[in-house]
Structure formats: C-alpha cells, structure tokens
C-alpha positions in Angstrom: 80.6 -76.9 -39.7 82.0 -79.2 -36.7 80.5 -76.1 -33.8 77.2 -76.0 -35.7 77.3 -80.1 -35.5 77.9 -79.8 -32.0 75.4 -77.6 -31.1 72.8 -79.2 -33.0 73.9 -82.1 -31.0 73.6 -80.4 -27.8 70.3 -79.0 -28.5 69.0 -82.4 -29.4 69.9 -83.6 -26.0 69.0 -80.8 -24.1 65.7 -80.2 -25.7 63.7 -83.1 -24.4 64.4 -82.2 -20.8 63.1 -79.0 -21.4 59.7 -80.5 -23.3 59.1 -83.0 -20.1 55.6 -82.5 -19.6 54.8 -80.4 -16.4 52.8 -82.3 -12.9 49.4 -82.6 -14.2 47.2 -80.5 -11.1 44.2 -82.1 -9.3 42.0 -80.2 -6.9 39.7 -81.9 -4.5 37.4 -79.4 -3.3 35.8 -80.7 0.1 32.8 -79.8 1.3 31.9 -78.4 4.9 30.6 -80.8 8.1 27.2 -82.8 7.9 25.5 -85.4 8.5 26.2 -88.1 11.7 30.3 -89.4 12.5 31.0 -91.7 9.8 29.2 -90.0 6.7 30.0 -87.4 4.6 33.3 -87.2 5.5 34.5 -85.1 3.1 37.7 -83.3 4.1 38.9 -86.7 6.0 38.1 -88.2 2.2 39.5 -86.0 0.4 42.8 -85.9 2.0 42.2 -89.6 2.2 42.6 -89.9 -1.5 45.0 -87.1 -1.3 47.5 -89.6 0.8 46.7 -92.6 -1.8 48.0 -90.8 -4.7 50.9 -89.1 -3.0 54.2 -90.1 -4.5 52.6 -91.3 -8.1 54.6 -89.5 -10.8 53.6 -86.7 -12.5 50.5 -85.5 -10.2 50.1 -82.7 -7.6 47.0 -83.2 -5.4 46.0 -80.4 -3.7 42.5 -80.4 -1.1 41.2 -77.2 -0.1 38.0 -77.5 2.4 35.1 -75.8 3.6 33.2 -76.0 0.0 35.3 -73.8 -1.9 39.0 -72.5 -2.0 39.1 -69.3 -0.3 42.0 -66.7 0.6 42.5 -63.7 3.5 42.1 -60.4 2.2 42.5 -57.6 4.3 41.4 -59.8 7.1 38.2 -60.8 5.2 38.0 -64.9 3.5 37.0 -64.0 -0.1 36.9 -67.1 -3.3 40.8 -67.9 -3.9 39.7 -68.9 -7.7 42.9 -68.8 -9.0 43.7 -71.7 -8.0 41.4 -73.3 -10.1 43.2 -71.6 -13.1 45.8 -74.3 -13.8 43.8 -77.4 -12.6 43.5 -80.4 -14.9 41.4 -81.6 -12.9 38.8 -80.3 -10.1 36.6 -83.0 -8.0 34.0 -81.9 -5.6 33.1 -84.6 -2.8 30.6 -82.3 -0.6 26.9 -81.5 0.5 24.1 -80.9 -2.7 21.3 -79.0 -3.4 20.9 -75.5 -2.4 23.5 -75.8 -0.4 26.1 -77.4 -3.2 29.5 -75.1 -3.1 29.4 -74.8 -7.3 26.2 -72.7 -6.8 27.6 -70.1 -4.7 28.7 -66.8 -5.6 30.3 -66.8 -9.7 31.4 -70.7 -8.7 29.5 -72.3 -11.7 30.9 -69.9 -14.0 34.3 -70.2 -12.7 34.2 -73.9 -13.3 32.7 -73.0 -16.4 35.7 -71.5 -17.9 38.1 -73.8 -16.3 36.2 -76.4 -18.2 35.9 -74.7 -21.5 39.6 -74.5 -21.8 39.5 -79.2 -21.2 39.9 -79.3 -17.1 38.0 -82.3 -16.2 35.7 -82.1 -13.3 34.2 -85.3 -11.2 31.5 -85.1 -9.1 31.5 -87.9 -5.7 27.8 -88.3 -3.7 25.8 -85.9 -2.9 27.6 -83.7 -5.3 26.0 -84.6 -8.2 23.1 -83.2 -7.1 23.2 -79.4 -8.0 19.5 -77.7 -8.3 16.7 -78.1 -11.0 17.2 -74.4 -11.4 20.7 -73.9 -11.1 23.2 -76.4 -12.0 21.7 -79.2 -13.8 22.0 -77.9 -17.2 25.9 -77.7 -16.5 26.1 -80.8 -15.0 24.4 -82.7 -17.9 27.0 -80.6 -20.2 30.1 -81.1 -18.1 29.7 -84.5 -16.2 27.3 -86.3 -18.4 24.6 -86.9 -15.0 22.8 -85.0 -12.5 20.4 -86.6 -9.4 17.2 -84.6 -10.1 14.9 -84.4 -7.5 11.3 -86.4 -7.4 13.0 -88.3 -10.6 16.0 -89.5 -8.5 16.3 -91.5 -5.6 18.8 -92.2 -2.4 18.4 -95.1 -0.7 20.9 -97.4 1.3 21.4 -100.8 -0.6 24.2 -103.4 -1.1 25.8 -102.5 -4.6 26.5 -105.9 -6.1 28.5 -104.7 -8.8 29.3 -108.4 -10.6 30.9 -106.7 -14.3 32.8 -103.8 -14.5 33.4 -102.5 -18.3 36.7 -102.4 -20.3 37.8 -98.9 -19.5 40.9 -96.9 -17.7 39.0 -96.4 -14.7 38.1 -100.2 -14.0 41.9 -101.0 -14.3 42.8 -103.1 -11.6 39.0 -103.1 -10.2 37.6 -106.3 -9.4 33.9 -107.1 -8.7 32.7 -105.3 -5.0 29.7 -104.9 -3.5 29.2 -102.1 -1.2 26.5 -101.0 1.2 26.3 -97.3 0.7 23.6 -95.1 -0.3 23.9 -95.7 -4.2 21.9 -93.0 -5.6 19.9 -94.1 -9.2 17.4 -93.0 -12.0 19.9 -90.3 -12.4 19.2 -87.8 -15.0 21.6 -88.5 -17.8 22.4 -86.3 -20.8 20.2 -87.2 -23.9 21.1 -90.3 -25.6 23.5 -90.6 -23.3 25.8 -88.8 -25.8 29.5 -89.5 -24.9 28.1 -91.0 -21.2 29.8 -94.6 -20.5 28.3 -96.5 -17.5 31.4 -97.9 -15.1 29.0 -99.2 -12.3 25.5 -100.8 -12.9 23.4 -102.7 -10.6 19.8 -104.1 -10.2 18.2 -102.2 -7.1 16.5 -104.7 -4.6 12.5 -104.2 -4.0 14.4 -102.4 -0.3 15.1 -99.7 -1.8 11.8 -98.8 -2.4 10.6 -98.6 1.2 10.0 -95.5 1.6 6.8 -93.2 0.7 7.1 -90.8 -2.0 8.8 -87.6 -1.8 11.7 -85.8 -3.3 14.5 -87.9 -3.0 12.9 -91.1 -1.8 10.8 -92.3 -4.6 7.7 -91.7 -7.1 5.6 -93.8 -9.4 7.9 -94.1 -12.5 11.4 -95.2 -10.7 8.5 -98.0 -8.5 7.8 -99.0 -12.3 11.9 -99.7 -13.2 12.6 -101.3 -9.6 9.7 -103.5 -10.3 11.1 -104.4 -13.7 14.3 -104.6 -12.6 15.5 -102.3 -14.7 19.8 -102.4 -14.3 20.3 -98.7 -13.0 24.0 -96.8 -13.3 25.5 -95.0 -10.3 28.8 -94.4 -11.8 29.8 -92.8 -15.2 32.0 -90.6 -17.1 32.1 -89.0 -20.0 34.3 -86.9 -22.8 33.0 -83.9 -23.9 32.8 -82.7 -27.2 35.7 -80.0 -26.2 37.6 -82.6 -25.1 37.2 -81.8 -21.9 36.2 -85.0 -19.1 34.2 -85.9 -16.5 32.4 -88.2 -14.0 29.9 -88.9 -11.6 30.6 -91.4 -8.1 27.2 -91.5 -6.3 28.6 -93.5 -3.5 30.6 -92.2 -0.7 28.3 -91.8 2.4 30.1 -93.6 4.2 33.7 -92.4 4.9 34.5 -96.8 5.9 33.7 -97.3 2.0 37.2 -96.4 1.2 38.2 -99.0 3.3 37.3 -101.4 0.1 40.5 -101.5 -2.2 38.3 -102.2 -5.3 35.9 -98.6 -4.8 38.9 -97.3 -3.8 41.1 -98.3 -6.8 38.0 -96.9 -8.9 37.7 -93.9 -7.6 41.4 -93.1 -7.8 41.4 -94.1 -11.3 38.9 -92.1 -12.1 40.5 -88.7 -10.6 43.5 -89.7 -12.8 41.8 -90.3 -16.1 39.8 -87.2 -15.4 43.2 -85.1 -15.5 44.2 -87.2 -18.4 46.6 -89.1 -16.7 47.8 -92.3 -17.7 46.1 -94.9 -15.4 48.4 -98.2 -14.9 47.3 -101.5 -16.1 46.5 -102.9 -12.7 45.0 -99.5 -11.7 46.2 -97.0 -8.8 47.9 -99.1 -6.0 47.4 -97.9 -2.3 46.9 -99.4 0.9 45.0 -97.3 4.1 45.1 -98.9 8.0 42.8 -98.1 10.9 45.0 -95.1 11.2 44.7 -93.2 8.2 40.7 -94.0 8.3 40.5 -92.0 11.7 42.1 -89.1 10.3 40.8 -85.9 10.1 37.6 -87.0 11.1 35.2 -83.5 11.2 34.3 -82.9 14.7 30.8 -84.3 15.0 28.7 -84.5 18.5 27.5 -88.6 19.0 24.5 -89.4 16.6 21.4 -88.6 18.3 19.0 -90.9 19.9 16.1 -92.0 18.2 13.0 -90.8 20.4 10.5 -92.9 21.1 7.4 -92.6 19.6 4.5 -91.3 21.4 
C-alpha cells in the first residue's frame, strides 16, 4: 500500500511537467522587394517583429521570405509547406493582388487546412488585398476583411486614432496617429459576423484627391467621406471553428514601427492570433536607429519625378 502511495505521489509531481503546454509557433511569411526604400519593407518588418518578441515565453517566431516558405529539392526551390503544418499562427505582411503569395500554386488551400484545424492567420497592408476572383471569399471567411478593388481605397492620411476598444490586442495601446497609407471601405464579412473593429478613424476630404479608379476612389466611398462616415482599418475576428484572425492595413512605411503604440498593437495582435495570452500592459519592446536599418531590401534611390512636358 505504502509503494502504490508513493508512486501515486510521484506521478502526481511528475505529471504536470510532462502536460506543460508546448511553444505556441508563429510564422511571418514576408513578401518579396517593392515599392521605393522605406516602404514595403517586408522581410526588414518581419524580422523586425521577429526581434520584438524574441525572448517572450512560450513563442517561437519563425520568418521565412521571398512570399512563401520554400525548400531545395534536388537543386530546384519547390513550397516547403510543412512548415505551416504546426503553426498557431501564420501572418503575411507582403505585395497584393495578382501578385499576393496565398494565390500561388495550392497556397490558399494550404492555408485552408491549416486554418480548418484553428491556426490563426493575420493579414498586414497590402496583404489584405487578395483578388475579386481568387481569394476574397477566403479572406471574408478566415480574416473577417478583404480591400476589394473600385470599392476600396488607399490613400496616404494621418490616422488619428483617439479610442481604442476594450480588447487583448489594445492592451497597453495608447491613442496614436500615424501617417501611413490607411486603406478603408474594406469589404467586411456580412453583418460583420464575429468582426470587432480595433482601429477607426474619420478620413479627411485629402483622401479623396485623386480621380476615380481601382484603388483610388468611386462615387459611393466620395458619399461616406463626405458624411464622414468613421471607417475601420484594423480588425479581427473569431471564427466559428474557433479559429482567429486579423487584418492591419497600415504598414507602408517600414518608420511606422518606430511608433511604440502601432507597434504594441501589432505585436498583440500576432499573439492573440496564436492564442497567446497577451499581458495587461501589452507586448513590451523597444527598437533604436539600428534595428530600423536592418535588413533593409536592396532598393536603387527613388526615382526622379520628370518634369512635365
């Protein structure tokens, strides 16, 4: 009676060091060069972000550039999507559109199953613009938001961002403004079903200087600046699976992180998107001129504006 006492002991003791939760596994996903020095930095973000939450218990940050992770194969670079397999999280900060890395290849339906089985994917600028045709529908489903072309816009304005909801990811945050190139009239899931705003703003009369087109405006989002109608350019959302996941339209330009509040937000975000507890006074983290200048993408000096004839 006194061994089996003792061993029941033992396994007591023993038994929560073996049920310690394992590192909870975030994936940035950077996209490849464009756009002028300065903006859309995303491998110097990335591993920008990477650096700010290096150290915090229980997270393993991983970046993996050039739009999607890839592997050598008998000398040829073929999609490394395993390692996407045991991600709680996956964020993709990177290029849009046609050329957004999700739409390559099987990419959407590999994110599709990670997904399905509660990873949470986030979604930071121009990466929350998939296509019409091709990853919108998903977007809606797995992020909550999609910008939707000659419906959204993109213009360059100061994001006053004056109240921040009661939510983990505004932990710590305090009211910033920003000027970046705060896309709005996103196209949000109906209802807006499980969607929560984080950052709202009224956009100035500016930010409709442009003609129409595509990106840059159209009668109906003329209408809602006019009536200065409050528009949201961050959100997340829980899925019905359980699954999580947000949308950052901000991050054009790689100084932004500079700002401890975007930056806290951000940060928070990743972690509530792996379902990681995020601290009462948010993700701490400081950056210096240094760590800004690193891993810049090798860009040739903007070009000169030619002079009109």
């Amino acid at each position: 009676m006194k061994l089996l006492q003792t061993l029941t002991l033992i396994a007591a003791c023993v038994w929560p060091l073996g049920a310690l939760a394992a590192d909870k596994k975030i994936v940035l996903i950077a996209g490849k060069p464009s756009h002028g020095p300065g903006a859309h930095e995303h491998r110097a973000g990335c591993l920008l972000l990477q650096k700010c939450l290096a150290g915090f218990p229980g997270v393993k940050v991983f970046v993996y550039d050039g739009g999607w992770p890839t592997k050598q194969v008998d000398g040829q670079t073929v999609d490394n999507d395993a390692v996407l397999e045991d991600a709680d999280a996956i964020v993709i900060y990177s290029d849009g559109g046609a050329k957004h890395p999700a739409l390559g290849g099987e990419h959407l339906a590999t994110l599709g199953r990670q997904i399905k089985r509660g990873a949470g994917l986030g979604a930071i600028h121009y990466a929350v613009e998939p296509t019409k045709d091709k990853g919108q529908a998903e977007w809606l489903d797995w992020i909550g938001g999609a910008f939707e072309i000659n419906w959204s816009v993109n213009p360059h304005w100061d994001g006053n961002f004056k109240a921040l909801p009661v939510h983990a990811v505004t932990r710590g945050v305090k009211p910033f403004t920003t000027n970046d190139e705060w896309y709005f009239n996103m196209r949000f899931r109906a209802g807006m079903k499980g969607v929560t705003p984080i950052l709202t703003d009224v956009p100035p009369p500016s930010t409709m200087s442009r003609p129409d087109g595509a990106h840059s405006g159209n009668p109906g989002i003329r209408e809602l600046v006019a009536n200065q109608t409050p528009q949201h350019v961050m959100w997340v959302t829980e899925n019905a699976n359980g699954s999580r996941g947000f949308g950052f339209t901000g991050g054009h330009h790689h100084a932004s992180w500079q700002k401890e509040d975007q930056r806290k937000l951000v940060l928070n975000a990743i972690l509530w998107l792996a379902k990681v507890e995020v601290p009462k006074d948010g993700v701490a983290s400081t950056v210096t001129a240094a760590d800004m200048a690193a891993n810049l993408d090798p860009k040739p000096p903007a070009a000169t504006k030619k002079k009109q004839k």
